[in-house]
PDBQT receptor file of N, H, CA, C and O in Angstrom, charges set to zero:
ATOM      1  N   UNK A   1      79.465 115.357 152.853  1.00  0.00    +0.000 N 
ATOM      2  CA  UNK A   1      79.064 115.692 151.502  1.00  0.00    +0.000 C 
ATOM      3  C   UNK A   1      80.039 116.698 150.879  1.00  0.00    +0.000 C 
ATOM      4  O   UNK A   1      80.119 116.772 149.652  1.00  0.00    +0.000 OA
ATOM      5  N   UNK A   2      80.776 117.467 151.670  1.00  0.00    +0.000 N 
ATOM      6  H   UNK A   2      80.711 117.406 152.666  1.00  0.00    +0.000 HD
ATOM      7  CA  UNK A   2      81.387 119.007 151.185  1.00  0.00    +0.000 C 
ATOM      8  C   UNK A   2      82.789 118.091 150.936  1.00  0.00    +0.000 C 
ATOM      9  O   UNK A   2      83.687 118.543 150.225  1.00  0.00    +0.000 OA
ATOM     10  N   UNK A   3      82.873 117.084 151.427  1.00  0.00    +0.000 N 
ATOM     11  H   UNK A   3      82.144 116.717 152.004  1.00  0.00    +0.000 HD
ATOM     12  CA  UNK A   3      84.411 116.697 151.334  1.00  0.00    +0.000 C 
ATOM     13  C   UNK A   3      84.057 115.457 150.156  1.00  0.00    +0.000 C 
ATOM     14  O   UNK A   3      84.926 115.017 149.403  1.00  0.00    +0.000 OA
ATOM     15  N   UNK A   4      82.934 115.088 150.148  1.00  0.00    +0.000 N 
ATOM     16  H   UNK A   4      82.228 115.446 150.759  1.00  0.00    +0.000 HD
ATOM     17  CA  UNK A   4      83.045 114.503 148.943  1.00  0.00    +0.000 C 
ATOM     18  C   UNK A   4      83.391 115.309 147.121  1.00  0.00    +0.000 C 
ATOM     19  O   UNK A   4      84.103 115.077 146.143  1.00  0.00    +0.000 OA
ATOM     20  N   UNK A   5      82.140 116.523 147.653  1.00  0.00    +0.000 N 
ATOM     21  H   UNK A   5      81.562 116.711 148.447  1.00  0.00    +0.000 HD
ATOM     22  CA  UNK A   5      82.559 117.313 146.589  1.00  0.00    +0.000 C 
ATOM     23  C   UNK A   5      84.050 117.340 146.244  1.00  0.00    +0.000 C 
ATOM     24  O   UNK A   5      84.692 116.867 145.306  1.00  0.00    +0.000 OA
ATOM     25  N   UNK A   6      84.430 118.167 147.492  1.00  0.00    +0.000 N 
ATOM     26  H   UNK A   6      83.908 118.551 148.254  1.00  0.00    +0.000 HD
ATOM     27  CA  UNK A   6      85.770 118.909 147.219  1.00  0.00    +0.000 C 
ATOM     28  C   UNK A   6      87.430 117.259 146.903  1.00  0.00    +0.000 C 
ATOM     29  O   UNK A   6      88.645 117.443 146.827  1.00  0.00    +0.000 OA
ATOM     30  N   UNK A   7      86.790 116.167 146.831  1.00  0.00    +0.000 N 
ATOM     31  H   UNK A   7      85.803 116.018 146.893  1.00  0.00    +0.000 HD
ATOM     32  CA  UNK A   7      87.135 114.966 146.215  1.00  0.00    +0.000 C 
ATOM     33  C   UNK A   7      87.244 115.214 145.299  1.00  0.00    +0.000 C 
ATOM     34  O   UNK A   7      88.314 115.538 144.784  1.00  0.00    +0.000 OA
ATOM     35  N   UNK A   8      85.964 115.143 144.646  1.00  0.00    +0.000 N 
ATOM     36  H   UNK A   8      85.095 114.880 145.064  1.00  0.00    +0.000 HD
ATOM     37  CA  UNK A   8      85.438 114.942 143.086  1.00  0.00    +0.000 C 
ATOM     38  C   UNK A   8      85.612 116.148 142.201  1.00  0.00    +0.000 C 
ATOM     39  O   UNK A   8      85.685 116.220 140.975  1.00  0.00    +0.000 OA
ATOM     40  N   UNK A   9      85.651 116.922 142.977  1.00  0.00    +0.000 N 
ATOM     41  H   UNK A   9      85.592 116.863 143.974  1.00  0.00    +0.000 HD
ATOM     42  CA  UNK A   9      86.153 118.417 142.022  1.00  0.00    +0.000 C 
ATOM     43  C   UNK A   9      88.141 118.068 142.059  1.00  0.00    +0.000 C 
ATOM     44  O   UNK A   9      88.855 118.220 141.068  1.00  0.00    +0.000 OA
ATOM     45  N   UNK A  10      88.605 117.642 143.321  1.00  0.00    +0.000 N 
ATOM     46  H   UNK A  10      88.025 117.519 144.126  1.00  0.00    +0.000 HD
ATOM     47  CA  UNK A  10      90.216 117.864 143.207  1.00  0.00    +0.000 C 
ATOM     48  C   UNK A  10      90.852 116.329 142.095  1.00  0.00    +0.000 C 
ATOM     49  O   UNK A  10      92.025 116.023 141.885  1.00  0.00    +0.000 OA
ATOM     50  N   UNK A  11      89.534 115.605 141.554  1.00  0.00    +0.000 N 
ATOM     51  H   UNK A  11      88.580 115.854 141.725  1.00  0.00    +0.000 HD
ATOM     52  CA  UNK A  11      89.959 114.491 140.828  1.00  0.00    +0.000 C 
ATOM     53  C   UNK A  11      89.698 114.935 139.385  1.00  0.00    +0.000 C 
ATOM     54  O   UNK A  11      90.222 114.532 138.346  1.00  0.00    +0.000 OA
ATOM     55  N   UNK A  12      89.066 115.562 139.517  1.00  0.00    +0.000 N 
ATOM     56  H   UNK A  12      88.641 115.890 140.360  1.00  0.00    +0.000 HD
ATOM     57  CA  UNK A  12      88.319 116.122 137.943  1.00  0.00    +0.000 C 
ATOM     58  C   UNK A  12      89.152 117.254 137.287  1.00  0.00    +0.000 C 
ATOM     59  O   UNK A  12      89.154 117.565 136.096  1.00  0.00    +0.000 OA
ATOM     60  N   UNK A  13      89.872 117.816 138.322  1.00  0.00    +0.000 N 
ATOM     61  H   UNK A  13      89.871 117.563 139.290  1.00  0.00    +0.000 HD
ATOM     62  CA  UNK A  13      91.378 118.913 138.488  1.00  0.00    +0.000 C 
ATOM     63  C   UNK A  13      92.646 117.815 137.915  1.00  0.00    +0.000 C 
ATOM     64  O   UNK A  13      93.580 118.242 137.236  1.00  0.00    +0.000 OA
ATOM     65  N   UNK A  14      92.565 116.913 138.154  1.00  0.00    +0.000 N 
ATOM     66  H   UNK A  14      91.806 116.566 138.706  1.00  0.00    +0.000 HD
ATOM     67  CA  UNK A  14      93.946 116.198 137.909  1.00  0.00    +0.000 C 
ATOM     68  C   UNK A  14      94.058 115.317 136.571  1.00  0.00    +0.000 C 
ATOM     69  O   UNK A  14      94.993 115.054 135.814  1.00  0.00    +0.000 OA
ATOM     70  N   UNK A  15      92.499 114.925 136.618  1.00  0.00    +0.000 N 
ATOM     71  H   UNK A  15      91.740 115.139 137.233  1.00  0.00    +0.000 HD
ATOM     72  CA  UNK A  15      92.042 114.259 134.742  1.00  0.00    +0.000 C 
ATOM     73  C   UNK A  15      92.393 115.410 134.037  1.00  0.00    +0.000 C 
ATOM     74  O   UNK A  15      93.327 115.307 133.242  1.00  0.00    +0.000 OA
ATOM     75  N   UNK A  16      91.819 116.517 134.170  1.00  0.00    +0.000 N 
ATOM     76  H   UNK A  16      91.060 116.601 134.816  1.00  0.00    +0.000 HD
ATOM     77  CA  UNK A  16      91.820 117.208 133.612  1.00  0.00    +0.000 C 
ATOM     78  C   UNK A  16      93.403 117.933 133.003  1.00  0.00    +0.000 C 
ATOM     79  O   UNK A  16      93.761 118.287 131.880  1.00  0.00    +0.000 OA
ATOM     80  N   UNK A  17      93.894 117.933 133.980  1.00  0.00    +0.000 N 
ATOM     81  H   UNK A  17      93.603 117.645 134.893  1.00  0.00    +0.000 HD
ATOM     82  CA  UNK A  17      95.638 118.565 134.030  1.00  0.00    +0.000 C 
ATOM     83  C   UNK A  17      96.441 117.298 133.155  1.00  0.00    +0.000 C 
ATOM     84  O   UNK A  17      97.582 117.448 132.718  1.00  0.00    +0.000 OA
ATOM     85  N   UNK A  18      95.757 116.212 133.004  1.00  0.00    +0.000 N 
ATOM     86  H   UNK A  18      94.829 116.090 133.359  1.00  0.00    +0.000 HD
ATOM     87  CA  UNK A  18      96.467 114.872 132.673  1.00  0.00    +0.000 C 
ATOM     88  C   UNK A  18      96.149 115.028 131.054  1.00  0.00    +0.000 C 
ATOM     89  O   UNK A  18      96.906 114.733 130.130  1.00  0.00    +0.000 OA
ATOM     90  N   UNK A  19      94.970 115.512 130.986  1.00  0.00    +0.000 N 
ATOM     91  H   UNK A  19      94.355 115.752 131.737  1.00  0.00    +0.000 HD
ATOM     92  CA  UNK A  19      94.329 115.985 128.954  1.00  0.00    +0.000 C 
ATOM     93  C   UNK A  19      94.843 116.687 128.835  1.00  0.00    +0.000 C 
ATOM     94  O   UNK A  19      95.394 116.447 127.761  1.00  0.00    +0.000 OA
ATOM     95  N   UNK A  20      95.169 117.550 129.160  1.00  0.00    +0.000 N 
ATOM     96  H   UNK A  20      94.721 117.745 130.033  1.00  0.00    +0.000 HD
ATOM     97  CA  UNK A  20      96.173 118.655 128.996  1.00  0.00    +0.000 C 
ATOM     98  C   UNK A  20      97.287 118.403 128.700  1.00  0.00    +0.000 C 
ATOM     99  O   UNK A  20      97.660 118.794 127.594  1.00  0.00    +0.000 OA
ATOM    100  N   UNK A  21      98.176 117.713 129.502  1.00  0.00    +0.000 N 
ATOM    101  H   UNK A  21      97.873 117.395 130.401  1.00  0.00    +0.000 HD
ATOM    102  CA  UNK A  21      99.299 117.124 128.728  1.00  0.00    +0.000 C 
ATOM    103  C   UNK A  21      99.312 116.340 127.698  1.00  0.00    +0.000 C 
ATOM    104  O   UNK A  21     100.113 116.568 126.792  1.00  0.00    +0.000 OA
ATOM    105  N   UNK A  22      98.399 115.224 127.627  1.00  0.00    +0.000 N 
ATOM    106  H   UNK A  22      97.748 115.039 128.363  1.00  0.00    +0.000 HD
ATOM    107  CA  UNK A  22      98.029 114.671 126.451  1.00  0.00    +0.000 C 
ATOM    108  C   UNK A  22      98.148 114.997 125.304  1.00  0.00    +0.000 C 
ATOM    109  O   UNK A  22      98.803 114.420 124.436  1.00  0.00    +0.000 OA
ATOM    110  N   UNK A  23      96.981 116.772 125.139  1.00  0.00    +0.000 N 
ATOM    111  H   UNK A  23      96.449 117.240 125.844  1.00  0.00    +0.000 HD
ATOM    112  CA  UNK A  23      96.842 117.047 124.365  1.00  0.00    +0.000 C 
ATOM    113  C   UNK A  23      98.224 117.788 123.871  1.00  0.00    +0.000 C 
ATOM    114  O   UNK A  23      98.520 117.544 122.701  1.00  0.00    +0.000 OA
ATOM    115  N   UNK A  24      98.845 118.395 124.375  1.00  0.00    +0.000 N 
ATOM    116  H   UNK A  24      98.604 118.593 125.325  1.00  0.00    +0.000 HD
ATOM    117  CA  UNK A  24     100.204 119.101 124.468  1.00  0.00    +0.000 C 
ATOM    118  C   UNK A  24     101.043 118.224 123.652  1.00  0.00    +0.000 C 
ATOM    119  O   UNK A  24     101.381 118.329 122.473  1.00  0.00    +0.000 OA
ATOM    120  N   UNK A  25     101.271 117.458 124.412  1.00  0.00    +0.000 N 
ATOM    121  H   UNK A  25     100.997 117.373 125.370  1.00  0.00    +0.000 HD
ATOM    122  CA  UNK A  25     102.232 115.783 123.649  1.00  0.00    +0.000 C 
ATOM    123  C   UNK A  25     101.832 115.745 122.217  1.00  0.00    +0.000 C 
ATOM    124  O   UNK A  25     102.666 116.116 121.391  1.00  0.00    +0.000 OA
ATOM    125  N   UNK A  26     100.517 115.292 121.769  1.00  0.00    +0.000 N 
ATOM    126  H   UNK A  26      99.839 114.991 122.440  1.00  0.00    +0.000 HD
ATOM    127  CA  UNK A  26     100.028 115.010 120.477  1.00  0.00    +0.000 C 
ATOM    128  C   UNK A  26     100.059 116.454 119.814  1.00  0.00    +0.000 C 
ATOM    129  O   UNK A  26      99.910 116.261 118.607  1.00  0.00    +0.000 OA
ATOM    130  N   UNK A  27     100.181 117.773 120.056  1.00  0.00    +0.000 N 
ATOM    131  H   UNK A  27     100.302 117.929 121.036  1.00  0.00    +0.000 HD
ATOM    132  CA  UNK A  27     100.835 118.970 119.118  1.00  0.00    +0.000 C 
ATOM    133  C   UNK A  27     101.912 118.909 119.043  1.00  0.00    +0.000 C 
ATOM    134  O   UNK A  27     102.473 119.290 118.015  1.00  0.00    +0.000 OA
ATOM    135  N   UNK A  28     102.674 118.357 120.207  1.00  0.00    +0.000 N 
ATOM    136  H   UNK A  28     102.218 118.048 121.042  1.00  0.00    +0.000 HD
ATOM    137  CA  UNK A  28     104.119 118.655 119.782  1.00  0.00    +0.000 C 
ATOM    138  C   UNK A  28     104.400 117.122 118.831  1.00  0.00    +0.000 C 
ATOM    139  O   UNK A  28     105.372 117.236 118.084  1.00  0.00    +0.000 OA
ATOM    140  N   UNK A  29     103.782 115.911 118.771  1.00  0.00    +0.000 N 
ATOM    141  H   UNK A  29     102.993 115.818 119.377  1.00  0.00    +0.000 HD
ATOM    142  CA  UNK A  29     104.017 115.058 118.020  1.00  0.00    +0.000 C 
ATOM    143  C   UNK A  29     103.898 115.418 116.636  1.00  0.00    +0.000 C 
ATOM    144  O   UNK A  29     104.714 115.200 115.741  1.00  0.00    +0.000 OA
ATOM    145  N   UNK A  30     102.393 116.200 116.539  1.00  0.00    +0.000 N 
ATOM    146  H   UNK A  30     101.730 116.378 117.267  1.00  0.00    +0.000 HD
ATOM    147  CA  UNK A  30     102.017 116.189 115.382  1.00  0.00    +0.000 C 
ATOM    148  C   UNK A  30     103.198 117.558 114.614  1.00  0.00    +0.000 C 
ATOM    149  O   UNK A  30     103.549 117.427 113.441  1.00  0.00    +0.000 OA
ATOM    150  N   UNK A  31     103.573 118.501 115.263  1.00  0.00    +0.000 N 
ATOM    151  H   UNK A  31     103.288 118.608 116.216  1.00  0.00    +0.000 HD
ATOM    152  CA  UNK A  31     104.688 119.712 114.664  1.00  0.00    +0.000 C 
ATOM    153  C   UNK A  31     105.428 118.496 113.855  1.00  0.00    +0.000 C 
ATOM    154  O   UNK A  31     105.429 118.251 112.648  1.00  0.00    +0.000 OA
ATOM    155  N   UNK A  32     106.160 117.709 115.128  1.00  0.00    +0.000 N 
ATOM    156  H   UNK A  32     106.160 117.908 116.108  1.00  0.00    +0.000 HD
ATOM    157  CA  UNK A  32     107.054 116.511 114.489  1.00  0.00    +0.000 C 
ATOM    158  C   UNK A  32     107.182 116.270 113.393  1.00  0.00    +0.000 C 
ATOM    159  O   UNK A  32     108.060 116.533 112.571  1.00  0.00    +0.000 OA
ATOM    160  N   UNK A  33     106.033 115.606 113.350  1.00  0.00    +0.000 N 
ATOM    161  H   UNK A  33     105.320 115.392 114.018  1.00  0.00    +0.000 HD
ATOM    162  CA  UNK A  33     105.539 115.041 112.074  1.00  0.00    +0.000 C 
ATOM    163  C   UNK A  33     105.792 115.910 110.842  1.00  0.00    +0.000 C 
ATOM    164  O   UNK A  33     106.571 115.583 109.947  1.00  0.00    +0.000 OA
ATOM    165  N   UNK A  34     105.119 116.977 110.858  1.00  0.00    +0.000 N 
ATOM    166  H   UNK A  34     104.486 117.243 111.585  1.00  0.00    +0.000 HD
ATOM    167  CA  UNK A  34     105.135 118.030 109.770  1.00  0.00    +0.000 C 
ATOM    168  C   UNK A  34     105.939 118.723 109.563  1.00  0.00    +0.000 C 
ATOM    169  O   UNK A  34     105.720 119.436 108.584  1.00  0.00    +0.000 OA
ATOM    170  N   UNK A  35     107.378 118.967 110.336  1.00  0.00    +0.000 N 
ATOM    171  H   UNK A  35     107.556 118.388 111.131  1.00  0.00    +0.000 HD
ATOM    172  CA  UNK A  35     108.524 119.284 110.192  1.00  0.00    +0.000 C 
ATOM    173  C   UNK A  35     109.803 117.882 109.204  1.00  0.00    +0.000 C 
ATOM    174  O   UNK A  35     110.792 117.914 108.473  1.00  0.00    +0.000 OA
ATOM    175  N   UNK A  36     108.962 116.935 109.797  1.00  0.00    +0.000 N 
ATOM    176  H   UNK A  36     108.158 116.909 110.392  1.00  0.00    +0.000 HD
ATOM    177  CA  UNK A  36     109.930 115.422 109.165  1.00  0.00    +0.000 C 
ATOM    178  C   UNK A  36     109.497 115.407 107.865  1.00  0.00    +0.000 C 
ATOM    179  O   UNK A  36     110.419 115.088 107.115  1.00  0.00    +0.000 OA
ATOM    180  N   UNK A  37     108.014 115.717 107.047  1.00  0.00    +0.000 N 
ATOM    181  H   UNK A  37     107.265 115.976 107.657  1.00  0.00    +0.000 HD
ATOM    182  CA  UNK A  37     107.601 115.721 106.182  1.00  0.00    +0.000 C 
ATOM    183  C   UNK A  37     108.217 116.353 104.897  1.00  0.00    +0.000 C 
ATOM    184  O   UNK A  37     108.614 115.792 103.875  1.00  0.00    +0.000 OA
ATOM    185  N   UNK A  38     108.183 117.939 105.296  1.00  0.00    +0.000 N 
ATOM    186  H   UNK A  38     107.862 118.394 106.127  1.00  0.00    +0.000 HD
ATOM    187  CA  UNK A  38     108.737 118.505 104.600  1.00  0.00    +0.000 C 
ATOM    188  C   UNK A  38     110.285 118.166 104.895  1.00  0.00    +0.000 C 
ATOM    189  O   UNK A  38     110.773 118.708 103.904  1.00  0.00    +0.000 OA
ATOM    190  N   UNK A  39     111.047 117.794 105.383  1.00  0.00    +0.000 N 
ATOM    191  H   UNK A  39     110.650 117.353 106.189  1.00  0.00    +0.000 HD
ATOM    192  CA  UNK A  39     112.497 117.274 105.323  1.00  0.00    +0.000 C 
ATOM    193  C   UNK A  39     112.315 116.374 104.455  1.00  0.00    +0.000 C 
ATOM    194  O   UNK A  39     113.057 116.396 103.473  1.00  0.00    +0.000 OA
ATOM    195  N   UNK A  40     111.306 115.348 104.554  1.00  0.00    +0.000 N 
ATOM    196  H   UNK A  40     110.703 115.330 105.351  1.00  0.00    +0.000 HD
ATOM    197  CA  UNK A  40     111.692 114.269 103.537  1.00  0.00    +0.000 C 
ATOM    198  C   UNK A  40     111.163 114.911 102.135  1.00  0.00    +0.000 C 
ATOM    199  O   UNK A  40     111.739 114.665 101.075  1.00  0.00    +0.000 OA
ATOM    200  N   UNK A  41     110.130 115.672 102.209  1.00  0.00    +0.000 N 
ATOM    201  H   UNK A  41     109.662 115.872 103.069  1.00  0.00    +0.000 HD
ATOM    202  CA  UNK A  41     109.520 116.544 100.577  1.00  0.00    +0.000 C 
ATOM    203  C   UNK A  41     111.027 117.224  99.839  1.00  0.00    +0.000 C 
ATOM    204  O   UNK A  41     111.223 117.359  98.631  1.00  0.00    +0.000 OA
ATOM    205  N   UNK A  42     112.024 117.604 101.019  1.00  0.00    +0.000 N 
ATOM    206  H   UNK A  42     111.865 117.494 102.000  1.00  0.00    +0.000 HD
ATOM    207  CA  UNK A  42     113.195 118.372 100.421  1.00  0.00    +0.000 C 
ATOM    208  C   UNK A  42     113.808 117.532 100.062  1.00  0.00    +0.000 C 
ATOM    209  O   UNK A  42     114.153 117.831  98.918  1.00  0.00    +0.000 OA
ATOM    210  N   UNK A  43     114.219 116.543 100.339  1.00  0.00    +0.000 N 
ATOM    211  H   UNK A  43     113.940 116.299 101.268  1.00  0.00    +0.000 HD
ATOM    212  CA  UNK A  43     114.972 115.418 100.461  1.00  0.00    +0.000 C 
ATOM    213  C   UNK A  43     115.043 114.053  98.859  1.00  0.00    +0.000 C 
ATOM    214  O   UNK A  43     115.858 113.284  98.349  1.00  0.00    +0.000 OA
ATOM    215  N   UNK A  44     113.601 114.497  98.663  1.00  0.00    +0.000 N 
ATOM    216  H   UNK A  44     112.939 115.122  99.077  1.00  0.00    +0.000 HD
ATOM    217  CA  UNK A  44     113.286 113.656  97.679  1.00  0.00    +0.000 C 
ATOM    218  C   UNK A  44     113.015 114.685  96.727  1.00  0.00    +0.000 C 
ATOM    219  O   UNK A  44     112.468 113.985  95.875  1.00  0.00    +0.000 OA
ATOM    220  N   UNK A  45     112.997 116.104  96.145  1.00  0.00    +0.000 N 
ATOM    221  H   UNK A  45     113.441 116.673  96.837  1.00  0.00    +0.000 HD
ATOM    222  CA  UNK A  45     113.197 116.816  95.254  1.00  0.00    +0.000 C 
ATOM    223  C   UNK A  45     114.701 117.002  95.213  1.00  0.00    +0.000 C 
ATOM    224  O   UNK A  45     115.145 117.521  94.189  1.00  0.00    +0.000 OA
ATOM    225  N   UNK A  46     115.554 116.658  96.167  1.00  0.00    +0.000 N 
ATOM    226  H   UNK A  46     115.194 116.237  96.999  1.00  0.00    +0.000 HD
ATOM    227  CA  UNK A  46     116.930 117.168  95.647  1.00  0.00    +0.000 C 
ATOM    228  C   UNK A  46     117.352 115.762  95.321  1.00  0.00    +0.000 C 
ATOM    229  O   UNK A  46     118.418 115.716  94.707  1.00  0.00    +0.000 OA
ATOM    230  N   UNK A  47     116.768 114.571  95.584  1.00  0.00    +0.000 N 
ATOM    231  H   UNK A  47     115.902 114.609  96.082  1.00  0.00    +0.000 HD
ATOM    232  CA  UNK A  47     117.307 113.026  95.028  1.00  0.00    +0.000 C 
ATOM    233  C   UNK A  47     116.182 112.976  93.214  1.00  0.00    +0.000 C 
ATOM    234  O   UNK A  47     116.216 112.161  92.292  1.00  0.00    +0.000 OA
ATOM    235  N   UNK A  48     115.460 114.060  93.386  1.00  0.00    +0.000 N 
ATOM    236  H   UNK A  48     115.432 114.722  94.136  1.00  0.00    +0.000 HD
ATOM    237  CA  UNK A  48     114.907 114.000  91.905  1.00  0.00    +0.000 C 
ATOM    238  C   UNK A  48     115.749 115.034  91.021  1.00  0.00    +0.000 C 
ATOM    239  O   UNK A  48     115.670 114.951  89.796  1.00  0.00    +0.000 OA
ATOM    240  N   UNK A  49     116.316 115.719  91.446  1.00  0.00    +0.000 N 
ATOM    241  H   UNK A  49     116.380 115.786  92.442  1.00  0.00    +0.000 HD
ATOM    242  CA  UNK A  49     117.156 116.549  90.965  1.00  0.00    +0.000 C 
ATOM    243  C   UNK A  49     118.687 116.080  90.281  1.00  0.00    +0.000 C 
ATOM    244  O   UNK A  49     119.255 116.266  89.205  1.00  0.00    +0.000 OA
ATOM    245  N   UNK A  50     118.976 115.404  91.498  1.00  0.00    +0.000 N 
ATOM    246  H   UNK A  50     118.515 115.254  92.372  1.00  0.00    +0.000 HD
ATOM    247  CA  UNK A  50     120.179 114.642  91.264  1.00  0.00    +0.000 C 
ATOM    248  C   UNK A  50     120.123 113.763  90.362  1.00  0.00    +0.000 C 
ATOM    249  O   UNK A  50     121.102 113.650  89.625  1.00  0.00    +0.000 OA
ATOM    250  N   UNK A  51     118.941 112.878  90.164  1.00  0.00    +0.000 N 
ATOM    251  H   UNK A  51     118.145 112.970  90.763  1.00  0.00    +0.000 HD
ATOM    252  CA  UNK A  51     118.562 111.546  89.378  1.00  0.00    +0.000 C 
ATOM    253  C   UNK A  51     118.955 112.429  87.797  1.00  0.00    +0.000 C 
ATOM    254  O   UNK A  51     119.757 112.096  86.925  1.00  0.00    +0.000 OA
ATOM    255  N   UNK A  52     118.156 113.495  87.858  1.00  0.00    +0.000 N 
ATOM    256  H   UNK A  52     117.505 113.766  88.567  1.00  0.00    +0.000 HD
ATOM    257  CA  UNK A  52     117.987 113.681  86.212  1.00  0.00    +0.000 C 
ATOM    258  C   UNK A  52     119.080 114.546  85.833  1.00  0.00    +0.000 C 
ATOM    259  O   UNK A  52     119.109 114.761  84.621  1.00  0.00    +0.000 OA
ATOM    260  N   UNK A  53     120.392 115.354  86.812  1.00  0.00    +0.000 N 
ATOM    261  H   UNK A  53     120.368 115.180  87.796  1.00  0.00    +0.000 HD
ATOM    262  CA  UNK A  53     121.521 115.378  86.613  1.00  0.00    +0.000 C 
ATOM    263  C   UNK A  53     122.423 113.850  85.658  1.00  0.00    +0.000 C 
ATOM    264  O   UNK A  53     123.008 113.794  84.577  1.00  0.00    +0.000 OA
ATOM    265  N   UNK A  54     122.157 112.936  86.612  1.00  0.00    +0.000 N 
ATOM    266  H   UNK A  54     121.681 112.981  87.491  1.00  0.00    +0.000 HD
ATOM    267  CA  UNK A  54     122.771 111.890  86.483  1.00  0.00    +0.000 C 
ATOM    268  C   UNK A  54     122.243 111.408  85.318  1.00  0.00    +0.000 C 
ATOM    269  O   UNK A  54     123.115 110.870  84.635  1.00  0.00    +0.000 OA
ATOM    270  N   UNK A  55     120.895 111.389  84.707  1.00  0.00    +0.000 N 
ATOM    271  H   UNK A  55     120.187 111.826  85.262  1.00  0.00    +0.000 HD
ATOM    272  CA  UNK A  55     120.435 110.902  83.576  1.00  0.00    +0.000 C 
ATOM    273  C   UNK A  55     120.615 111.672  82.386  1.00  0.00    +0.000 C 
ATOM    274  O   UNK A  55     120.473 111.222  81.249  1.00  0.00    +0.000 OA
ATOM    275  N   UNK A  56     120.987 113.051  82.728  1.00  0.00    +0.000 N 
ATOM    276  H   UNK A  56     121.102 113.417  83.652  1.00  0.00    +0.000 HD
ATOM    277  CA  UNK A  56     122.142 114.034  81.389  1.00  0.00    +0.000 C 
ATOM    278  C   UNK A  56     123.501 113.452  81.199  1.00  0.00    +0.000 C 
ATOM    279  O   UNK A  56     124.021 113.172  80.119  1.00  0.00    +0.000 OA
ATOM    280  N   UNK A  57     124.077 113.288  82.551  1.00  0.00    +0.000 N 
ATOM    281  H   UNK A  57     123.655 113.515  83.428  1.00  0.00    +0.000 HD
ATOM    282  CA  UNK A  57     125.548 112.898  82.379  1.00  0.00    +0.000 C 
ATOM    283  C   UNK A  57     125.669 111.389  81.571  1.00  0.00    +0.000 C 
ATOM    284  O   UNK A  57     126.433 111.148  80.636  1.00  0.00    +0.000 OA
ATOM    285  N   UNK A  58     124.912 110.659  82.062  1.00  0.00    +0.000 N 
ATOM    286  H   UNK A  58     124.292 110.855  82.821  1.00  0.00    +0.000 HD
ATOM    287  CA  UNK A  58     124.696 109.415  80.980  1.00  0.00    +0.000 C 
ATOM    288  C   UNK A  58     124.595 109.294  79.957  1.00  0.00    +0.000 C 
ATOM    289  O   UNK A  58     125.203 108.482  79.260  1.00  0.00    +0.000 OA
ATOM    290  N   UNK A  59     123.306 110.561  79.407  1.00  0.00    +0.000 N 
ATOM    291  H   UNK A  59     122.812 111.221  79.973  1.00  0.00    +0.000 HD
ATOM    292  CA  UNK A  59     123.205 110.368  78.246  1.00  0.00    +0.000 C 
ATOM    293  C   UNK A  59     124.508 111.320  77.304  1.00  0.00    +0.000 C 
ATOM    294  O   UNK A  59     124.551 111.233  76.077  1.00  0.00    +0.000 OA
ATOM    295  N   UNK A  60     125.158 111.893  77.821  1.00  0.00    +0.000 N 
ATOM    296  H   UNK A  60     125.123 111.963  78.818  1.00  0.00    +0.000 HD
ATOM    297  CA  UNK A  60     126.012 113.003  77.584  1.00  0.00    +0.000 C 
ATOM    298  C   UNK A  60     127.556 111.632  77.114  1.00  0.00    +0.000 C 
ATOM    299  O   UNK A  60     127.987 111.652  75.961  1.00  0.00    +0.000 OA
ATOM    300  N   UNK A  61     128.051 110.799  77.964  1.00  0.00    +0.000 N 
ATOM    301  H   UNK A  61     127.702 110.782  78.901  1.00  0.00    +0.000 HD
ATOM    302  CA  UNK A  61     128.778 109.773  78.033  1.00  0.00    +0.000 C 
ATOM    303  C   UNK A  61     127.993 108.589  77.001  1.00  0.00    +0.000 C 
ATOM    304  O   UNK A  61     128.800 108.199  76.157  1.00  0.00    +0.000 OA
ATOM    305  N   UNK A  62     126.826 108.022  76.881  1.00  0.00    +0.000 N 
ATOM    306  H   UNK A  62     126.171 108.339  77.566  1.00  0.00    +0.000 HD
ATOM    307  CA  UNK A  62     126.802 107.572  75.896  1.00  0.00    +0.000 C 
ATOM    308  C   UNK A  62     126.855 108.034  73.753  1.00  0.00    +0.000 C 
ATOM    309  O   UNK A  62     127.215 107.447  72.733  1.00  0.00    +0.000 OA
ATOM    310  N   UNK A  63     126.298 109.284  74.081  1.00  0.00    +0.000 N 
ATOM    311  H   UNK A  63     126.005 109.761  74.909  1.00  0.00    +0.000 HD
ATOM    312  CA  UNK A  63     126.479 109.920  73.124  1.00  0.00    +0.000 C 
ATOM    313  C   UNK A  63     128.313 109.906  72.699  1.00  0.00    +0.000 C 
ATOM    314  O   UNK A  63     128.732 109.750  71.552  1.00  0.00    +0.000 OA
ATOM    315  N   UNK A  64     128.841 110.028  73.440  1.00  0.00    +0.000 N 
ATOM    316  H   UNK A  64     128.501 110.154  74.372  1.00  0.00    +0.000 HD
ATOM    317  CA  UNK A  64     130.206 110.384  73.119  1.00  0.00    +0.000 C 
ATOM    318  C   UNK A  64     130.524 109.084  72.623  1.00  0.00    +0.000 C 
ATOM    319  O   UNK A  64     131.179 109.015  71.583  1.00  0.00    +0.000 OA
ATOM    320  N   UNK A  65     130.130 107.952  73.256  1.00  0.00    +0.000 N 
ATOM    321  H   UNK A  65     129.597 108.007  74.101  1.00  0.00    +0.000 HD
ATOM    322  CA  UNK A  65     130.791 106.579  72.986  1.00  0.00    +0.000 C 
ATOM    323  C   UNK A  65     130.065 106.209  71.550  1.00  0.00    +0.000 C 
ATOM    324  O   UNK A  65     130.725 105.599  70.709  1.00  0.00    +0.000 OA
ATOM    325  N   UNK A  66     128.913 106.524  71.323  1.00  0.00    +0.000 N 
ATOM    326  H   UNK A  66     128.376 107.020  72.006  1.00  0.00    +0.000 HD
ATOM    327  CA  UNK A  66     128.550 106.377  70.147  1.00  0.00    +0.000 C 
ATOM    328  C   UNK A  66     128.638 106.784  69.004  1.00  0.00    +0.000 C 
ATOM    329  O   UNK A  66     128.008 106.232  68.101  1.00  0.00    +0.000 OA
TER     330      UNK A  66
């Protein structure tokens, strides 16, 4: 019986150590995530930035031609 316990307690030790990493993995996924986010949030304010640069210089070049 004592060695069954001490089974079932040293298996319930190793599930347990195994959620643990699990859970570890899925924080460091999820940082991931929320670090890529804001890269792409920067990413797409400086391609909105650029756009409406580019939509002065246009209108700046058609004006002239007109």
């Amino acid at each position: 019986m004592n060695a069954q316990i001490a089974t079932a307690v040293e298996q319930q030790g190793a599930v347990s150590e195994d959620i643990n990493r699990s859970i570890i993995n899925i924080r460091d996924a999820a940082d991931t995530n929320v670090q890529t986010g804001q890269n792409n949030l920067q990413s797409a304010k400086s391609v909105a930035q650029l756009t409406s640069a580019l939509s002065e210089l246009a209108k700046q070049f058609w004006e002239k031609r007109g």
